[in-house]
C-alpha positions in Angstrom: 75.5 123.0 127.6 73.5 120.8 125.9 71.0 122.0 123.2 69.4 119.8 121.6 69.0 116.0 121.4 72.8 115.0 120.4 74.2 118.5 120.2 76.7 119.9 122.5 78.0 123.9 122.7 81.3 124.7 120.7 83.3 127.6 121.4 85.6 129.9 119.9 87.6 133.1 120.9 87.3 136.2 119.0 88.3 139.8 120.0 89.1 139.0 123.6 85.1 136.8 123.8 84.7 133.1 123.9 81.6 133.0 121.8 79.5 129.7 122.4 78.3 128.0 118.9 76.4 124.8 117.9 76.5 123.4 114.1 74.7 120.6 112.9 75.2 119.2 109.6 72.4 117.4 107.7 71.4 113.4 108.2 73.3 113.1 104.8 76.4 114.7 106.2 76.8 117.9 103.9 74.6 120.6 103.4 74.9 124.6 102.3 75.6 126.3 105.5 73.1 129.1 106.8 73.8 131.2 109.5 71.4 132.3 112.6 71.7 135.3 114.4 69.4 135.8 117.1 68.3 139.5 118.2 69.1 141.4 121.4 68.5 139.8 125.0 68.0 136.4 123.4 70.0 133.5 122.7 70.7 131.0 120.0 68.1 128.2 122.0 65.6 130.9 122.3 65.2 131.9 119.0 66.8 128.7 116.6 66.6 125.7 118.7 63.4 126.1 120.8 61.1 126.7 118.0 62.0 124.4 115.7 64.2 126.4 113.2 67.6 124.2 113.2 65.8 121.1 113.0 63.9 122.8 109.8 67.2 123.6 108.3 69.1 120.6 108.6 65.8 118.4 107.9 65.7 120.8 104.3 69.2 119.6 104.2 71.1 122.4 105.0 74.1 122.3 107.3 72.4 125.0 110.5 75.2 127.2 112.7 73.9 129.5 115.1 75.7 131.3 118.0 75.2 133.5 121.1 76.3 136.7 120.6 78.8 138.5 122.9 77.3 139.5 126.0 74.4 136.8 125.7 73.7 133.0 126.1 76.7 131.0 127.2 78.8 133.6 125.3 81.3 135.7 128.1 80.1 139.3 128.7 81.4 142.7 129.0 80.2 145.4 130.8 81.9 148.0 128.4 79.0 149.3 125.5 81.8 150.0 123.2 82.3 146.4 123.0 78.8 146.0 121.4 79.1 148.4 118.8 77.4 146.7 114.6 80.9 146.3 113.3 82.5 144.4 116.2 79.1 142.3 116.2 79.3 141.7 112.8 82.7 140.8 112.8 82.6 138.0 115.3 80.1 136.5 112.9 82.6 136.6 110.2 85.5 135.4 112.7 83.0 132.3 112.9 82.4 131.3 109.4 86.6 131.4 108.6 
């Protein structure tokens, strides 16, 4: 899936979910990493990419990771609520940054 001029989804697996990622460093190759979590029924395009937000970052400098949470964007699903539950969430967002 391609995102943005240049930029092309990354994956990892965490808890039993391939969770889809993009992370772009700044035009001067290093910046302090921030983090983007987008909100429920939305994606990281919808909310980072599309309005201008990760070119922002990384433009300030900064190196700009967001992902799509389980269950939404190109991340896999589950149909099983308990899967979706602030700690396991939360968690994958950790899993990401390791």
């Amino acid at each position: 899936m391609s995102t943005q001029a240049g930029s092309q989804m990354q994956s990892f697996t965490h808890d039993g979910f391939d969770l889809a990622f993009l992370d772009r460093q700044p035009a001067s190759g290093e910046g302090d990493p921030v983090l983007m979590i987008h909100g429920f029924a939305s994606s990281h395009y919808v909310n980072w990419v599309s309005p201008g937000w990760f070119k922002t970052l990384n433009d300030a400098g900064y190196r700009a990771i967001a992902f799509d949470n389980r269950g939404h964007g190109a991340s896999s699903k589950s149909y099983d609520e308990a899967d979706y539950t602030p700690v396991k969430m939360a968690s994958d967002a950790t899993a990401l940054l390791d």
